[in-house]
N, C-alpha and C positions, 0 to 999 in steps of 0.2 A: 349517605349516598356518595357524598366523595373520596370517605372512604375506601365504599367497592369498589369506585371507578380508576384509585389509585393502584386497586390492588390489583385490577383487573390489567390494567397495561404493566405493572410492576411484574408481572407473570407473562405477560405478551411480548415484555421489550427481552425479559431473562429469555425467554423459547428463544426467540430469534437472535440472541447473539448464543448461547447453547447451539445451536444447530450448526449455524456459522459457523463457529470454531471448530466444531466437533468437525464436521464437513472440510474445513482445511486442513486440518491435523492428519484425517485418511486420507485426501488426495496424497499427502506428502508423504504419508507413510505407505501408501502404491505406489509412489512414484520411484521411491528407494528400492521397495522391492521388485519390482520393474528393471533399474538399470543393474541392482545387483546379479540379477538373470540373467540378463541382456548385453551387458560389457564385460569388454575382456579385464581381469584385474587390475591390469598397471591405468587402462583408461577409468575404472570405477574409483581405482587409488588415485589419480587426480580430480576427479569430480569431488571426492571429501574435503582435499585437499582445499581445493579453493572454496567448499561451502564454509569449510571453518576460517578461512580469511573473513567470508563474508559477513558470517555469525560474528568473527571479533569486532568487524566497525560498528555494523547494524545494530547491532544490542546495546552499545550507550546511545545510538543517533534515536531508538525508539521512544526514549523515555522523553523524548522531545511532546509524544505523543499526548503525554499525559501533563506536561503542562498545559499544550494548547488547548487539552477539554477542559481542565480547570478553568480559563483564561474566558474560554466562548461560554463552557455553561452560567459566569457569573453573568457574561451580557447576556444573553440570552434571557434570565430571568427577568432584568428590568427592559426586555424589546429593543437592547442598542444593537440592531444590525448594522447599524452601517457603522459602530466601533469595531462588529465580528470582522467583517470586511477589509476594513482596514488593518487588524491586528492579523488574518490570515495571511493576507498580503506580505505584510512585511516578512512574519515568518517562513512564508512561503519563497521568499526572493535569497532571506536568509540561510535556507535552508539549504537552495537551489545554488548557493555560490558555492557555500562549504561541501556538498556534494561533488560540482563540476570540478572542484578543489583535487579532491579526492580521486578523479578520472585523470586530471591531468596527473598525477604522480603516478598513479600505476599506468596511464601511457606513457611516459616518459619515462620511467623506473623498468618497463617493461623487460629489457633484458637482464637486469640485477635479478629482477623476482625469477623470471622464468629460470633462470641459472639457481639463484637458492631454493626455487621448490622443486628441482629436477623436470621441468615442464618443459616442452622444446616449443609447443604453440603458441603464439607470441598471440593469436586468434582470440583463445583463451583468456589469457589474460586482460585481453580486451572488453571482451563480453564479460569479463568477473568485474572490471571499472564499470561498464553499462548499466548491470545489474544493481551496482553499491549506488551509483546516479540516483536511480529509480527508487530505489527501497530507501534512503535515505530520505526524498522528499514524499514518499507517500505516506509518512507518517502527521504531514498538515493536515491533509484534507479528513482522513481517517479519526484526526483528533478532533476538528471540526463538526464531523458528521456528530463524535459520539458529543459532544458538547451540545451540539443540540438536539439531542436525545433522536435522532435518527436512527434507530439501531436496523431498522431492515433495510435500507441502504446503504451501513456499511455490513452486515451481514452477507447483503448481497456481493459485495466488493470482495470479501476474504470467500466466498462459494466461488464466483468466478476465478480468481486470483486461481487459486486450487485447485482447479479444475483444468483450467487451462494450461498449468507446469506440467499436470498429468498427463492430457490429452496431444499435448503436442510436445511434447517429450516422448512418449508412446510411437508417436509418427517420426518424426525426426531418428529416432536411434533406428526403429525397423527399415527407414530410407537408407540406411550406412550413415549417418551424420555423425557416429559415434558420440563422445563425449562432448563434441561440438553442439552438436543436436541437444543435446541434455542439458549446456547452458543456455543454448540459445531458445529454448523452451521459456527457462524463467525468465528471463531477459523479455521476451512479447509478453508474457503473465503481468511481470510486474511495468513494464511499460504502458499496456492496453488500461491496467484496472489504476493507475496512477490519473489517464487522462478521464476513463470513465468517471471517478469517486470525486477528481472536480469540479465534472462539468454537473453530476448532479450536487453539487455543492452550491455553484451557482445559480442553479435553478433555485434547489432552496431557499438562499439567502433571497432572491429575487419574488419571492412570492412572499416570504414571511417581509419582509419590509413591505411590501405591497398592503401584505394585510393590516401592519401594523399602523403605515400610512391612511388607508380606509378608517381605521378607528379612530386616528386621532383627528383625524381633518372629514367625518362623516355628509359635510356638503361640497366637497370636493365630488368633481365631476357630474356636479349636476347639469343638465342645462339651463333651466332659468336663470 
């Protein structure tokens, strides 16, 4: 019986992280063919331009991710919330310096870059610091959820995320926002799904310690 009932989520938690990814991977791959329709060359040749800035920081800061589920799914197994807690925390504040870190040098660097990538939008550059802010710390809460085996929650976090670079990147470029529009797309995506993935984080921590409090103190809250 426990068994099935392993096997049965071990096929329930894989669909819904399958979906999820598969689901962000198309928004992203409409969203490219989208503005490669949609903008003029030299604006599409910088929209690359600074994805692959973004892709060079993001992709060491990611693997951030996979300690942190290491770290939660070990608490998690003996029910130490309030170590999850505290261990998001920190890496969460840690996260958030080394990020802000990284906004102030491309705001302040701002004319070096925009001179060496041949960009004249100093805008731009700005919203590519926003963007590196946000992606760099939403790898906590992300690592969090999967640590504790949350998967349609963060599922749901990578559908929106995807969804919404498509949807309002779609808007933005057909308003004239040009390549502006097309950052500043990702930029609400990964802002919006940065603040949603922790506040359901918090709820969760907040109910599982709940429960976990229930079980071990069972005559808590009684009246008599």
């Amino acid at each position: 019986m426990r068994l099935l009932r392993f096997r049965d989520e071990f096929f329930k938690n894989t669909g819904l992280m399958f979906i999820g990814i598969s689901l962000f991977n198309l928004f992203n791959l409409l969203y490219h063919f989208f503005m490669v329709r949609n903008l003029v060359p030299v604006d599409y040749g910088h929209l690359n331009t600074l994805m692959a800035l973004f892709m060079l920081i993001t992709v060491p800061a990611n693997t951030v991710q996979t300690t942190i589920t290491k770290y939660v799914s070990s608490f998690q197994a003996q029910s130490q919330y309030a170590q999850v807690r505290g261990f998001l925390r920190h890496f969460l504040f840690m996260m958030a310096i080394v990020a802000f870190s990284f906004f102030l040098l491309i705001a302040l660097g701002r004319s070096f870059i925009s001179s060496f990538l041949q960009i004249s939008s100093y805008g731009l550059i700005i919203l590519t610091g926003i963007i590196l802010f946000f992606a760099m710390v939403t790898p906590v809460p992300w690592g969090g959820l999967q640590g504790l085996q949350k998967f349609g929650p963060l599922a749901f976090n990578l559908f929106i995320n995807g969804g919404l670079k498509l949807v309002l990147g779609i808007l933005f470029v057909l308003w004239g926002w040009g390549v502006l529009g097309a950052m500043a797309a990702i930029a609400f995506a990964y802002c919006l799904t940065t603040f949603i993935s922790l506040l359901l984080l918090w709820f969760i921590l907040k109910e599982e310690g709940m429960r976990v409090h229930k079980r071990e103190n069972p005559r808590a809250g009684d009246s008599s």
